[in-house]
N, C-alpha and C positions, 0 to 999 in steps of 0.2 A: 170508094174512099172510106176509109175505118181508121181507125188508132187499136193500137196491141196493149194491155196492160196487164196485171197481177191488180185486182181488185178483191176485195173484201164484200162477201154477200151475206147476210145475217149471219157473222163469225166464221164465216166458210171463206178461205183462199182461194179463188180461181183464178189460176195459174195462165197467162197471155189471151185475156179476153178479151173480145172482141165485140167491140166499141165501133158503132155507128151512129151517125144522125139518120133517123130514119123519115122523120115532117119536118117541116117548116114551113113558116108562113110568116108576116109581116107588114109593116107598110114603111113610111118612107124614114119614119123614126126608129122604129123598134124591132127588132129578130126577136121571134119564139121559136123556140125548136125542141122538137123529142128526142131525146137518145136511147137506145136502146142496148142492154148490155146480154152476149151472147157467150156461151163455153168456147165455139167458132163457129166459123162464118155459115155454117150446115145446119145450125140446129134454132128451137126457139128463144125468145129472149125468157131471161130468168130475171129479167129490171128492168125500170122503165123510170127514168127523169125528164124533167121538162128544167130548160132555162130561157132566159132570155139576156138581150143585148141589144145597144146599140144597132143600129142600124147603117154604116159610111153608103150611100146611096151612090160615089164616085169610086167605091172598093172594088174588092172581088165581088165574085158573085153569093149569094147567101148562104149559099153551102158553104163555099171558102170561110168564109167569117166565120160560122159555126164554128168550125173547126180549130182555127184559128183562135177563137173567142175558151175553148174547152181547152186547149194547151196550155193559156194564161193560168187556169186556175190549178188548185194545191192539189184538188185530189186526181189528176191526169198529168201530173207533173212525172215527168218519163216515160209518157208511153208514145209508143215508134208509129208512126208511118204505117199506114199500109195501102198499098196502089188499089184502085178500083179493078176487078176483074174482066 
């Protein structure tokens, strides 16, 4: 599981990056999770954030929420889908 985007790296365009959660961890409140941002899925990450959220303990699973959770926001606003390999 990843999301595709056009992301901005210190004034640099990277053109359909590739956007993963790659930790997480939690408890019954709260999601922490790392993202890791890549050129593609082949190579190493050139960023690294951390967020957190919410936690639905009846949801998907915490991976899903991540994910889920990173679509809501402005700066992942259109980026696609991409199937786990």
């Amino acid at each position: 599981m990843a999301l595709c985007k056009t992301v901005n790296f210190k004034g640099i365009a990277v053109n359909e990056a590739y956007i993963r959660v790659s930790q997480y961890q939690g408890n019954k409140q709260q999601l922490n999770f790392t993202v890791t941002y890549h050129k593609d899925a082949d190579t190493e990450a050139f960023d690294v954030k951390t967020f957190e959220t919410e936690f639905d303990l009846s949801g998907a699973n915490p991976l899903i929420q991540a994910y889920a959770f990173l679509k809501l926001q402005p700066d992942f606003a259109g980026a696609i889908d991409l199937d786990p390999d």
